[in-house]
C-alpha positions as CSV (number, residue, x, y, z in Angstrom):
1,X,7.5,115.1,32.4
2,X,11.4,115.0,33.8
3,X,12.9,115.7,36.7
4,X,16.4,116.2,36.8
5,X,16.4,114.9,33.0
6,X,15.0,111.6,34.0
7,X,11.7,111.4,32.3
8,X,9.6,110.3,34.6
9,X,7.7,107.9,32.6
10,X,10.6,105.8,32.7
11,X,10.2,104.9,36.0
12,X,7.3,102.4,35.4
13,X,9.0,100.9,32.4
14,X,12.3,100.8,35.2
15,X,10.2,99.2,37.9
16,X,8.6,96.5,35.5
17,X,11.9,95.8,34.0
18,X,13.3,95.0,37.8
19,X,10.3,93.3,38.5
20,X,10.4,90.8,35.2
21,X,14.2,91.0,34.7
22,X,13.1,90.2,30.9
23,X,12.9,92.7,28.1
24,X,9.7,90.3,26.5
25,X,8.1,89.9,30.0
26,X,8.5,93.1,30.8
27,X,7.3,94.9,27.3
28,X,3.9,92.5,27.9
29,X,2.9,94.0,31.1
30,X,3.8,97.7,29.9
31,X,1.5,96.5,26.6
32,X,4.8,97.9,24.4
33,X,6.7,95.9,21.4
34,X,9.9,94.6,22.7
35,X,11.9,97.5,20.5
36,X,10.3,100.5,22.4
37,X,11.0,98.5,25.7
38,X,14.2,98.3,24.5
39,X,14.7,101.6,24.1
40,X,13.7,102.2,27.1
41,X,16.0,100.4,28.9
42,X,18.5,102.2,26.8
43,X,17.8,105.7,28.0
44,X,17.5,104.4,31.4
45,X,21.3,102.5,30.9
46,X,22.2,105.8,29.8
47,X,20.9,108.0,32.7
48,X,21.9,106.0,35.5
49,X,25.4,105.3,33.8
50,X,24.9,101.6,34.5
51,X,23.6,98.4,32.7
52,X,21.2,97.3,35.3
53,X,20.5,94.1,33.3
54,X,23.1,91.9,32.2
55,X,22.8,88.8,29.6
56,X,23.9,85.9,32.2
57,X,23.6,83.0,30.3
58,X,20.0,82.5,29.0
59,X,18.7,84.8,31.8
60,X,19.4,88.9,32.4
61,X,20.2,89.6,35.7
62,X,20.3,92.7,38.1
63,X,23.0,94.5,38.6
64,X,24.1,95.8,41.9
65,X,23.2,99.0,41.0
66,X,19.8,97.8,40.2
67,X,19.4,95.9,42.9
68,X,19.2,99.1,44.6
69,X,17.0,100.4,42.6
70,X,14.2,98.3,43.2
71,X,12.9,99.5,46.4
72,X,13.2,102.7,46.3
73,X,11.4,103.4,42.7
74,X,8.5,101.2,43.9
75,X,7.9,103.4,47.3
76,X,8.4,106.5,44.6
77,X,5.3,105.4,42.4
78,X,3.0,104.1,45.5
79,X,3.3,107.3,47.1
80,X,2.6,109.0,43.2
81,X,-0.3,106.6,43.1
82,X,-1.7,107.4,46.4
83,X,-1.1,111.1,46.4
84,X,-2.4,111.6,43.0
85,X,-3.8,109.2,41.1
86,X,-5.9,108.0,44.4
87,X,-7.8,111.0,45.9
88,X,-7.2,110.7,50.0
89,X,-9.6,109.8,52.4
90,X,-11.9,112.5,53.8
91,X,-12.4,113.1,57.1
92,X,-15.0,115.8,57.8
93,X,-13.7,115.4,61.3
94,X,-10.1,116.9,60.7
95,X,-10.8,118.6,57.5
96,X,-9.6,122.4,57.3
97,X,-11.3,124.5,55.0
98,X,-13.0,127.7,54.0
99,X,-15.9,127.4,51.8
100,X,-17.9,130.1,50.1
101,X,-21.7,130.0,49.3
102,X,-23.8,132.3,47.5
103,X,-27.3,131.8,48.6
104,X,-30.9,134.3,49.4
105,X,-31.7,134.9,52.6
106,X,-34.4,132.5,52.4
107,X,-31.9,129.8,51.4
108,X,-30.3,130.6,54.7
109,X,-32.9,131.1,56.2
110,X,-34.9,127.2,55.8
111,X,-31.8,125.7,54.7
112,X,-28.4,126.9,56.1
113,X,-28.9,128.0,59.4
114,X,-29.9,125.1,61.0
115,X,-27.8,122.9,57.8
116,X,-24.2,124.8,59.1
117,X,-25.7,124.2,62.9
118,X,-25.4,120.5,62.2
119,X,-21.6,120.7,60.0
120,X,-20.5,122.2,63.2
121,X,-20.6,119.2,65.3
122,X,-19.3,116.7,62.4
123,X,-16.5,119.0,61.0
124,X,-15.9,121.8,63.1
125,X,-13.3,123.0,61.5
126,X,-14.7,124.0,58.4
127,X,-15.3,127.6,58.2
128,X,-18.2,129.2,55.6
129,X,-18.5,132.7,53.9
130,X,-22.2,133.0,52.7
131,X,-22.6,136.1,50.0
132,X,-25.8,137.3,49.5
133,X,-27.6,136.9,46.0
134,X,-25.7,138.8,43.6
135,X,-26.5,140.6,39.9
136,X,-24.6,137.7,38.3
137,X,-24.4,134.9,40.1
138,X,-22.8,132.5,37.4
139,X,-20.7,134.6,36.6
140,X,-19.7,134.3,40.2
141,X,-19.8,130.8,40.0
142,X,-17.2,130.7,36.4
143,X,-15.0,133.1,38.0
144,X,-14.2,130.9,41.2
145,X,-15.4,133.4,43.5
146,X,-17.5,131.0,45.2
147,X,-17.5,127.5,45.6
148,X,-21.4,126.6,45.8
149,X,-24.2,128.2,44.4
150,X,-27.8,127.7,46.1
151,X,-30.3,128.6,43.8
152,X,-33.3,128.1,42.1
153,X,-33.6,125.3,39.3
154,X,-34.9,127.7,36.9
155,X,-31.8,129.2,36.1
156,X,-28.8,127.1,36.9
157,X,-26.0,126.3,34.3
158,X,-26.6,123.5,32.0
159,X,-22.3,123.4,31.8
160,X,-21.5,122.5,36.0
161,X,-23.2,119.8,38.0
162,X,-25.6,120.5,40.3
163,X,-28.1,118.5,43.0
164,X,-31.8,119.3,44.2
165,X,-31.8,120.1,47.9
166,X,-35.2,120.1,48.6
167,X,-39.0,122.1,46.5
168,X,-41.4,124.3,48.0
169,X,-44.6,126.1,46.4
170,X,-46.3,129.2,47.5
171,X,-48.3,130.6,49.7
172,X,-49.7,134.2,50.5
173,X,-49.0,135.9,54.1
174,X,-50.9,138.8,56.0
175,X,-51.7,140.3,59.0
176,X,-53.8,138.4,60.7
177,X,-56.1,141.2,62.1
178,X,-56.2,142.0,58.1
179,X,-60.4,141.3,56.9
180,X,-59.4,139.8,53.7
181,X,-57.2,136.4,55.3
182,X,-60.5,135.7,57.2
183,X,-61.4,132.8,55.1
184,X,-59.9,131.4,52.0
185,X,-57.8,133.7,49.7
186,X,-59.9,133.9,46.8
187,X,-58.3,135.1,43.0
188,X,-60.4,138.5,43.5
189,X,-59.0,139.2,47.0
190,X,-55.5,138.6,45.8
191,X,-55.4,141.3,43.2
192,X,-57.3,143.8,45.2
193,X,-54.6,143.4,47.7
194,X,-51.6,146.0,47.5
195,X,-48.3,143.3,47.6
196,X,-44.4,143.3,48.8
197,X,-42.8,141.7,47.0
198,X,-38.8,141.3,47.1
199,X,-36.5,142.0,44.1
200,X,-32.7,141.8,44.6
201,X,-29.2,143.4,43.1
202,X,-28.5,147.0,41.7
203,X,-30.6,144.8,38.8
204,X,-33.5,144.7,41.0
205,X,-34.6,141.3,39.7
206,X,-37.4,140.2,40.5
207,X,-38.3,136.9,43.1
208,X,-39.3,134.1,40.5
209,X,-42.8,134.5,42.2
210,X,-42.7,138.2,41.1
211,X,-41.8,137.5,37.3
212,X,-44.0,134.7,37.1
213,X,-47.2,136.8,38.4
214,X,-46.6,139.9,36.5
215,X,-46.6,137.3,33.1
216,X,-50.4,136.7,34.3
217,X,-53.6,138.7,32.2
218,X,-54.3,140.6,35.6
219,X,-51.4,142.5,37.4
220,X,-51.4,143.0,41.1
221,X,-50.4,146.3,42.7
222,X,-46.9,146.2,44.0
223,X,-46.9,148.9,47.2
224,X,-43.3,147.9,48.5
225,X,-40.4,146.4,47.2
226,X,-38.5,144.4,49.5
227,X,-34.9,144.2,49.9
228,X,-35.1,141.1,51.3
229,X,-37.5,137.8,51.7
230,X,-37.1,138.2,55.6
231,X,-38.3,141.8,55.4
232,X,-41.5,140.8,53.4
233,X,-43.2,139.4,56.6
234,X,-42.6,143.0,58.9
235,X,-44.1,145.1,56.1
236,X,-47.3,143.2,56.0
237,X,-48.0,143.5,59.9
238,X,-50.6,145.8,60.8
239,X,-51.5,146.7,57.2
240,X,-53.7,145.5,54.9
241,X,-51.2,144.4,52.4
242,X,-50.2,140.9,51.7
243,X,-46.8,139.0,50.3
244,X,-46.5,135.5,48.2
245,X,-43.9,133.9,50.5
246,X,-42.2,130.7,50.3
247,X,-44.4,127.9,52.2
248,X,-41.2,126.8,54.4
249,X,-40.3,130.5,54.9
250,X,-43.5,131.4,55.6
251,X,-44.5,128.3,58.4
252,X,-41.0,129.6,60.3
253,X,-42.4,133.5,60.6
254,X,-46.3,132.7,61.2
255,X,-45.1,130.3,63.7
256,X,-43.4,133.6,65.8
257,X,-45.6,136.4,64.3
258,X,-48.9,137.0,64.3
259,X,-49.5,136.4,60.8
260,X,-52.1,134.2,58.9
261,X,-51.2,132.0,55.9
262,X,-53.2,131.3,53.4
263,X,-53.2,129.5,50.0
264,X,-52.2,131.0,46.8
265,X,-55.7,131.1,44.7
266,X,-54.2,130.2,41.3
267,X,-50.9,128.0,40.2
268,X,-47.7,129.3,40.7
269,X,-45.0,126.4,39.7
270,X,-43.5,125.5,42.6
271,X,-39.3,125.7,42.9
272,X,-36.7,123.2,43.2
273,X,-33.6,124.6,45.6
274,X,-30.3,123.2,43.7
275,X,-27.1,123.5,45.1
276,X,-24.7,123.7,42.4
277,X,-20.4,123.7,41.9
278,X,-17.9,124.6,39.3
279,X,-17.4,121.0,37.2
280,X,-13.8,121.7,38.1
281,X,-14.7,121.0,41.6
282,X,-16.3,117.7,40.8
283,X,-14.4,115.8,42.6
284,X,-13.5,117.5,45.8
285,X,-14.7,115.0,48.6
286,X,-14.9,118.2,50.7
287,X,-17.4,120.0,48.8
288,X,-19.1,116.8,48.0
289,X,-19.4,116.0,51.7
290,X,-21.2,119.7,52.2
291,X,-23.8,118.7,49.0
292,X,-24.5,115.9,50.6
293,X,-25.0,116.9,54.1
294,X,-27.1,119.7,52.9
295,X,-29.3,117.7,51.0
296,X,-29.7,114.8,54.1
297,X,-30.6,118.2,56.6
298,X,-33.4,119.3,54.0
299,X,-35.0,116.0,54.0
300,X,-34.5,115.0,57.6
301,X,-35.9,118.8,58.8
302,X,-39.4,118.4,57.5
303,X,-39.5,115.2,55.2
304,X,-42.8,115.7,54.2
305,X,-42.5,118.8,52.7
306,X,-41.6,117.9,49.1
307,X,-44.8,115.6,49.5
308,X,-47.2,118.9,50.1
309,X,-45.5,119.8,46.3
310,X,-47.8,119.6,43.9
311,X,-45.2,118.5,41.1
312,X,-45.1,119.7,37.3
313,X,-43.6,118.0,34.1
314,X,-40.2,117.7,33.2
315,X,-41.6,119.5,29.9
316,X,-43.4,122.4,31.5
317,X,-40.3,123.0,34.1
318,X,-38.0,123.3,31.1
319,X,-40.3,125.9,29.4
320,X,-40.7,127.8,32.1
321,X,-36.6,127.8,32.5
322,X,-36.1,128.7,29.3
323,X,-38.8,132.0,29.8
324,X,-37.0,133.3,33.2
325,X,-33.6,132.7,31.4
326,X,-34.7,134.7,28.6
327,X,-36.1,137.7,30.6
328,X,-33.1,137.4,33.0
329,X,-29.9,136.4,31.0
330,X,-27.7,138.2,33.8
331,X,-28.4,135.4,36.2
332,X,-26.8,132.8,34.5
333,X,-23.5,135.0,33.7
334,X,-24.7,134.9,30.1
């Protein structure tokens, strides 16, 4: 790199050479031979239009010229050192930014609201876009049109970092004047029952609930598709119908609606919620700070929760992954 056709390179070899006032010493600590050192002080000699060291006997010693040099090139590579090679401090306090998120409603929902509530008062100047769930949203990711992804495990990129907020399993939601939620949900019940479920996009892809039920021997009947999981809980009041919700969704709407919950009767895997950022990003302390805030609020908001998670095996996840990515390539911007 030069600047002004200095090359800026030179000015370490310069500062070591004012500093050891010996082309030997000097070629040590740059780990050069004494010729390329040499050379270097050369093209310096040459730039400058002054020897800057002199042979004084069995010593070199500055010359003026180079005596003013010395301060000044050292303040030039400390502030190059701590303005680029050293990231600054981050202070969530004074930080000003504006940060895009892609993330369902649910994610917002058990996650964000109350997550962004909590930012406020630590950082309030940071300001947040949140997009709704779109047809490609690695795609959206690669493209830099957002800056964090929150999404299910199942079908982040392999290519960009990414960290588990928080996991949830399933349960199924209904009226609670409806017959069938008096007593447990049995597997019968279930697929008698007419369903919302939610699909999303011009794609209409399906909830990973959805897919994973319709790969079972017995379908359910699908009455209404849902824009939205918020919407799923209104269009099972007062009818007979029932939805497979999100447990922490689900505990936030029966807590406010008169609504029953009940257990899913068969095993759905549950879902790991990932937050996930462009590798390019990796090491921007802002966005960092949000992952990790994010992930403190899901733990400190219900801390047992991922306790109530039945978990499954690294091996069986990974299948299952591999299944949704296969019947939904879109969603990873393949």
């Amino acid at each position: 790199m030069r600047f002004q056709r200095l090359d800026l390179n030179l000015l370490v070899a310069l500062d070591v050479l004012l500093s050891e006032r010996s082309v030997s010493l000097a070629a040590d600590r740059l780990c050069l031979s004494q010729s390329a050192t040499s050379s270097a002080l050369g093209r310096l000699r040459d730039y400058f239009g002054d020897e800057l060291l002199v042979v004084k006997g069995r010593t070199m010693v500055l010359t003026a010229r180079a005596e003013e040099l010395i301060e000044p090139v050292r303040l030039v590579l400390e502030q190059i050192r701590t303005t680029i090679a050293i990231a600054p401090d981050f202070d969530p306090a004074s930080c000003d930014r504006f940060i895009r998120l892609m993330a369902s409603d649910y994610s917002t929902q058990v996650l964000l609201a109350g997550a962004l509530a909590m930012l406020e008062a630590e950082a309030p100047n940071l300001r947040f876009e949140i997009q709704p769930m779109g047809d490609n949203p690695g795609d959206a990711l690669e493209r830099g049109q957002i800056d964090l992804l929150l999404t299910v495990d199942y079908v982040i990129s392999p290519d960009h970092p990414s960290q588990v907020l928080f996991e949830d399993d399933y349960v199924v939601v209904g009226d609670a004047a409806n017959p069938a939620l008096q007593g447990e949900m049995t597997r019968e019940k279930y697929f008698a029952l007419g369903h919302v479920t939610a699909r999303f996009g011009k794609s209409r892809t399906p909830a990973f609930d959805d897919w994973f039920v319709r790969r079972q021997k017995t379908q359910r009947r699908i009455e209404i598709v849902a824009p939205t999981f918020l919407s799923q809980p209104g269009l099972v009041l007062g009818t007979k119908r029932i939805a497979t919700m999100h447990r922490r969704l689900a505990t936030q709407v029966v807590a406010n609606l008169p609504l029953a919950l009940r257990e899913v009767p068969f095993d759905i895997p549950p879902i790991r919620e990932v937050v996930q950022w462009h590798i390019s990003n990796n090491n921007d302390r802002a966005l960092r700070w949000v992952v990790e805030r994010l992930a403190a609020f899901a733990h400190e908001s219900d801390p047992a929760a991922d306790a109530r998670v039945v978990p499954i095996a690294d091996a069986r996840r990974d299948e299952i992954a591999v299944h949704f990515q296969h019947d939904h390539p879109i969603l990873r911007g393949a």
